[in-house]
C-alpha positions in Angstrom: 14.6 67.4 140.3 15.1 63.8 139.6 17.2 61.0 141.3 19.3 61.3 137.9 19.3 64.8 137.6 20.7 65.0 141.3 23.6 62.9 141.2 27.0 63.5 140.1 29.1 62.3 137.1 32.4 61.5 137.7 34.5 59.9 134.8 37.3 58.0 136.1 37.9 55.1 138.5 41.1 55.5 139.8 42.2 56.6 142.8 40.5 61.0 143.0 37.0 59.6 141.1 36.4 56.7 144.1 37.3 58.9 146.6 35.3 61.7 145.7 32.0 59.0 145.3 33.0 58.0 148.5 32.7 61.0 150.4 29.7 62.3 148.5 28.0 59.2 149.6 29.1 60.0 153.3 27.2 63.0 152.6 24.1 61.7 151.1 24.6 62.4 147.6 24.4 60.0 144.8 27.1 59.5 141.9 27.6 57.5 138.9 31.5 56.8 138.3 32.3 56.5 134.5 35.6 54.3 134.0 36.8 53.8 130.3 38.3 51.0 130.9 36.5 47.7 130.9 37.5 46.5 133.3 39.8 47.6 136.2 43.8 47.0 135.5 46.1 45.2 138.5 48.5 47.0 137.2 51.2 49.8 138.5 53.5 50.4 140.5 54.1 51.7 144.4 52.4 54.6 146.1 53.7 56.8 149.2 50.8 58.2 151.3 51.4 60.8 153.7 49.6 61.6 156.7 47.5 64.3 154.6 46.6 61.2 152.7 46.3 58.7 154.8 43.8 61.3 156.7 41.2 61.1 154.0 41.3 57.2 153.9 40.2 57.3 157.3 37.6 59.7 157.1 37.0 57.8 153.7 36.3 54.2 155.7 39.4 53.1 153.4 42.0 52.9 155.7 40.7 49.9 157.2 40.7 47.8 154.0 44.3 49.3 153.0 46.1 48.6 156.8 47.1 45.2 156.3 48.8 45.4 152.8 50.8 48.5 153.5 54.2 49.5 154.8 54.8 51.8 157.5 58.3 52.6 157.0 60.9 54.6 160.0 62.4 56.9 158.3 63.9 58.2 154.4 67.5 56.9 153.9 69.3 58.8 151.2 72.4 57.6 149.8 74.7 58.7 147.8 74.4 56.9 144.2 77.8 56.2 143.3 79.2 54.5 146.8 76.3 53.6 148.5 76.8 55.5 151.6 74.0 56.9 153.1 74.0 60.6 153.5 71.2 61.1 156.4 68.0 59.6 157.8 65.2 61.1 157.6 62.5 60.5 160.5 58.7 58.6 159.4 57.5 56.0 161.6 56.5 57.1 164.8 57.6 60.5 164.7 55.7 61.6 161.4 52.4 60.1 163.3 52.6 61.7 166.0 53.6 64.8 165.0 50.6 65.0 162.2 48.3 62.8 164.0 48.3 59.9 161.2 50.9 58.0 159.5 53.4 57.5 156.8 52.4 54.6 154.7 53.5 53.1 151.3 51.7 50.9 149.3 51.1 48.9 145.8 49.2 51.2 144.0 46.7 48.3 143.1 46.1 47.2 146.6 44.9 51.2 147.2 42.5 51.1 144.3 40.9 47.8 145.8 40.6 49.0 149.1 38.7 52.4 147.7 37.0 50.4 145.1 36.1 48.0 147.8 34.8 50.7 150.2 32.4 52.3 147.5 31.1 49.4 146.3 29.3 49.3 150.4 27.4 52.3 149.6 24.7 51.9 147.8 24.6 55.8 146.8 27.5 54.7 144.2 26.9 53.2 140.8 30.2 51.9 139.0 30.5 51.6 134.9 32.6 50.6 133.0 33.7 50.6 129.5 32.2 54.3 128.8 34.7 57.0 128.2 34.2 60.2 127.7 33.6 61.9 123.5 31.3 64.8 124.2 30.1 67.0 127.0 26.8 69.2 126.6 25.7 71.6 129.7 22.6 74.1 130.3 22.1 75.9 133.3 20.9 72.7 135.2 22.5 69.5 134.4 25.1 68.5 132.3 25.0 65.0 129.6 28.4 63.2 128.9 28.1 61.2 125.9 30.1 58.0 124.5 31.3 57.7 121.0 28.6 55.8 120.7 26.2 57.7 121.7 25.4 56.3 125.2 24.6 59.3 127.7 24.3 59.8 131.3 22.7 63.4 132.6 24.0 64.8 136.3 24.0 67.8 138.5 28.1 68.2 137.7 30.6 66.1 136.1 33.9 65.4 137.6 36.6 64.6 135.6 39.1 62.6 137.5 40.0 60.5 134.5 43.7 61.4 135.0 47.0 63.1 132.9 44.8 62.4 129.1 42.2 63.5 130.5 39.1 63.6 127.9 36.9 66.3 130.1 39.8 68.3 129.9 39.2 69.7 126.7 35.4 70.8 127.3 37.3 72.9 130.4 40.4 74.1 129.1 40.5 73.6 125.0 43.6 72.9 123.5 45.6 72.3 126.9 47.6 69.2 126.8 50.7 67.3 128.5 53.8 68.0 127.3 57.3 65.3 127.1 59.5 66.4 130.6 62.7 64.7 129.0 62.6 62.2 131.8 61.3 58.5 132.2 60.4 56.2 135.4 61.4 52.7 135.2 58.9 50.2 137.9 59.6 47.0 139.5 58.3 45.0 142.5 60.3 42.6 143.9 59.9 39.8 146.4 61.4 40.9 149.7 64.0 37.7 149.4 65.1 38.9 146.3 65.5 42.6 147.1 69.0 42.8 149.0 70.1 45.7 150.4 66.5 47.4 149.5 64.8 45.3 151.7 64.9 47.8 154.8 61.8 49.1 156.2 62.4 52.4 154.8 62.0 54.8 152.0 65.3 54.5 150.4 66.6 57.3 148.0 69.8 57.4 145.6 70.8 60.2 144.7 72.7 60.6 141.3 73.4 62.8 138.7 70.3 62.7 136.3 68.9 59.7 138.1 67.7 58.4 140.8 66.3 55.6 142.4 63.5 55.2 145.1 62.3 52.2 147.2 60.2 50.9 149.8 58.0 48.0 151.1 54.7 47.7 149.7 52.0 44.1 150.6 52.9 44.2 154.3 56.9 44.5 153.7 56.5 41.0 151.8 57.7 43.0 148.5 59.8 46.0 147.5 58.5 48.3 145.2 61.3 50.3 143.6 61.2 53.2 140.4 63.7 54.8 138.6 63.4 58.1 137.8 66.4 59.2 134.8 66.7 62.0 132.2 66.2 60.6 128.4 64.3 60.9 125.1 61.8 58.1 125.0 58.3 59.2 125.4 54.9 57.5 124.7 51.4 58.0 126.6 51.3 54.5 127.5 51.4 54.5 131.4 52.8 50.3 131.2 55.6 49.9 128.5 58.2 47.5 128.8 61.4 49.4 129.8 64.5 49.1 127.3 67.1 47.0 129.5 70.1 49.3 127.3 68.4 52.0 128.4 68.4 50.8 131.9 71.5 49.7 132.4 72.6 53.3 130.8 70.4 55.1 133.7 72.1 52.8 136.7 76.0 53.2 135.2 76.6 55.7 137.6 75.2 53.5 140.7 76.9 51.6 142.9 78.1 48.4 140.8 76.2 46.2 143.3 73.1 47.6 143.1 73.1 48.1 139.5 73.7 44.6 139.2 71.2 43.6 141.9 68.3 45.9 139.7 69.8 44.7 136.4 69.1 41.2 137.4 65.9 42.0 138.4 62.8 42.3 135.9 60.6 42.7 134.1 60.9 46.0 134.4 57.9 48.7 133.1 58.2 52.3 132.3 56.2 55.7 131.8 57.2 58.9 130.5 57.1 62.0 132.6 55.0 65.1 131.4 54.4 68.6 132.6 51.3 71.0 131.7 50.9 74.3 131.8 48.5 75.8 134.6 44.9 76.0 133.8 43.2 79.4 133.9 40.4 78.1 136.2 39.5 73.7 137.2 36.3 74.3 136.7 33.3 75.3 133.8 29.7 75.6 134.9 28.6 72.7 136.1 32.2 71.0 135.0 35.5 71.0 136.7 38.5 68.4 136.9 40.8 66.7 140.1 44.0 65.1 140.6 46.0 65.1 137.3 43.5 65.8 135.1 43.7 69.3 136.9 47.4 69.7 138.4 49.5 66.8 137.2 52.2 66.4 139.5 55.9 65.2 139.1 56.7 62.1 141.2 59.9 63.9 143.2 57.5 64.9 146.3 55.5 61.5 146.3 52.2 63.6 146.2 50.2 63.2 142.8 47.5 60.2 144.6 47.5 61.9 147.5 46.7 65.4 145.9 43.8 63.6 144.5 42.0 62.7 147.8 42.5 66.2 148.8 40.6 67.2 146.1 38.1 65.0 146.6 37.6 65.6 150.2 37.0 69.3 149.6 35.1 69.2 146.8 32.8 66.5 148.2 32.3 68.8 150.8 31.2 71.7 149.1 29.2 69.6 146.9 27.1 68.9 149.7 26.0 72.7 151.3 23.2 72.5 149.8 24.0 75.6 147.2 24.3 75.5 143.3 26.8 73.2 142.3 28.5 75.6 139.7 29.2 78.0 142.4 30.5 74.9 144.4 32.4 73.7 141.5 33.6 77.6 141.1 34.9 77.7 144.9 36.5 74.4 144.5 39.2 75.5 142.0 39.9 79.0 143.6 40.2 76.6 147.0 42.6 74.1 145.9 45.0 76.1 143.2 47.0 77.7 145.2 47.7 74.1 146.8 48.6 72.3 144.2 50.6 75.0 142.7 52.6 75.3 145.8 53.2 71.2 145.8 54.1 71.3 142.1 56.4 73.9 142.6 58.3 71.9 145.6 58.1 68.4 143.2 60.1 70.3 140.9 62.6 71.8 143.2 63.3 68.1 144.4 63.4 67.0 140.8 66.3 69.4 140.3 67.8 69.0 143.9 67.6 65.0 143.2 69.7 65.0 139.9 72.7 67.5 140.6 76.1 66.8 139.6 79.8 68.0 140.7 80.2 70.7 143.2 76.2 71.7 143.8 75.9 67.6 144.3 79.0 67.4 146.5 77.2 71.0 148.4 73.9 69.1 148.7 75.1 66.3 150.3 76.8 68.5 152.7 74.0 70.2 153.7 71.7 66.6 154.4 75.0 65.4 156.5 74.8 68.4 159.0 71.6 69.2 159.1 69.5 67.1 161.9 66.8 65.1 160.0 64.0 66.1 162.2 64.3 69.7 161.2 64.3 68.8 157.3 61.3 67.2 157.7 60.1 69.5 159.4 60.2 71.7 156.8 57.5 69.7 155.4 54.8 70.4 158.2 52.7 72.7 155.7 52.8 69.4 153.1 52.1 66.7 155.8 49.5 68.8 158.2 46.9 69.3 155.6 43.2 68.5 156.7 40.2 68.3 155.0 
């Protein structure tokens, strides 16, 4: 078989696609990455990566690249929305790391994509291209061809489709699957440290409110503040960088501390996304096609885990990938490997969603519960999340 016939397809950029090219090419195998886009965007907001994430940028070659821009915060202040007063602390820093053997970072979302993009661009296994998204996907039982809309092909072993929550490959897997409106939005800002006031702690700060919250933390080194949030409402659009609707704003921070508010309302531009669920897919994977990361199990943000699911997937599919067998059967193990995963970690990101937003009594209950409880043993609740390795 053919250099070209060998390799794999992976269509998508982001954060899963470079991953996965980068440990196939720690493996010896060769992959053309298929972005849409023409060229790749700055643009987006924060990023927490837990130690089962920041795991795979190690074994990646990432983490070096990514070290100096991120923030390793202490701990997860939550605060009760309307007063400010923080409820508990919850332990990172030192204790997450050694307890799971890597860290707790946070980051800009664009200064992770340049330290992956940055890593597979040293391998010379890994072919970047941009401007080609995906129309049309043809298979046999020994390669598959991707096509353009204009008619532009590439032929692989497998394609990947890491190309996100719109994801075009989708549709050759799973036909007629598709996102559908949550009823919620997330509003994205970062600000300059100075600017920040009460945010800028070296922490993962969440307000709690009822159908709102809001989540910060320090991203480029702790020189900025990236902060989202995350409220109940109508608006929807697939646009992933809309300008946010101050009304609508101001209307999502009116039961937040007046301060605060008025720090946040002060603040801007401020961009926003709509939040979508899917249903689960019968299988991930098609012959010699399967997805990763959203494209496969799109994740609400309330666990901080949708990027960091994505290098999990890539991790263990790179490695099966690279056995030696049929890649159908690889792709095949892949999705019965990681389901259950994801399914558990969506299932939790919902829970928090819910947990996040109460109101009244069950509010008043919740914050009870977070006051007594010693932080170390909520987090540790989290041990199965955190002390995932590839």
């Amino acid at each position: 078989m053919s250099q070209t016939a060998e390799r794999i397809l992976i269509a998508g950029g982001g954060i899963g696609g470079l991953a996965l090219a980068i440990a196939l090419a720690l493996r010896g195998r060769r992959s053309l990455v298929l972005e849409a886009r023409e060229a790749f965007s700055p643009a987006g907001a924060g990023i927490q990566i837990g130690p089962n994430g920041v795991r795979v940028l190690e074994l990646l070659g990432a983490a070096a690249d990514l070290r100096p821009h991120v923030g390793v915060p202490d701990a997860i202040h939550v605060y009760r929305g309307s007063s400010g007063k923080r409820i508990t602390a919850l332990p990172l820093g030192a204790w997450i790391a050694e307890r799971h053997g890597a860290p707790y970072w946070v980051a800009h979302r664009a200064d992770l994509h340049a330290a992956l993009k940055a890593t597979a661009e040293r391998h010379p296994e890994i072919e970047i291209r941009t401007g080609f998204g995906v129309a049309r996907v043809e298979q046999d039982g020994h390669v598959v061809e991707v096509f353009a809309a204009d008619g532009a092909s590439f032929t692989g072993a497998a394609l990947i489709g890491a190309d996100g929550l719109w994801s075009a490959v989708r549709g050759f897997v799973a036909p007629g699957v598709s996102p559908q409106f949550a009823g919620a939005s997330a509003c994205r800002i970062v600000l300059p440290k100075a600017a920040a006031g009460r945010l800028a702690e070296n922490a993962v700060g969440l307000w709690l409110s009822p159908k709102a919250h809001l989540v910060h933390y320090p991203v480029r080194g702790g020189d900025e503040i990236a902060a989202v949030v995350i409220a109940d409402e109508t608006w929807q659009s697939r646009v992933w960088d809309a300008e946010a609707d101050p009304i609508q704003l101001s209307a999502h921070l009116s039961s937040f501390d007046d301060d605060l508010s008025a720090l946040l309302l002060r603040a801007g531009p401020w961009r926003r996304w709509s939040l979508n669920r899917m249903v689960e897919l019968p299988t991930w994977a098609k012959g010699r096609v399967a997805l990763l990361g959203d494209a496969a199990h799109p994740m609400f943000p309330y666990l901080a885990q949708g990027g960091v699911l994505a290098l999990e997937d890539a991790a263990v599919l790179a490695d099966l990938l690279t056995k030696g067998g049929d890649e159908a059967e690889a792709l095949a193990r892949y999705s019965t490997l990681r389901r259950e995963r994801a399914r558990r970690v969506q299932e939790a990101s919902r829970r928090n969603g819910w947990i996040y937003h109460l109101g009244g009594p069950m509010a008043l209950a919740r914050d009870t519960v977070m006051a007594t409880a010693p932080g170390a043993s909520l987090m540790a609740g989290l041990d199965w999340l955190y002390g995932w390795k590839p």
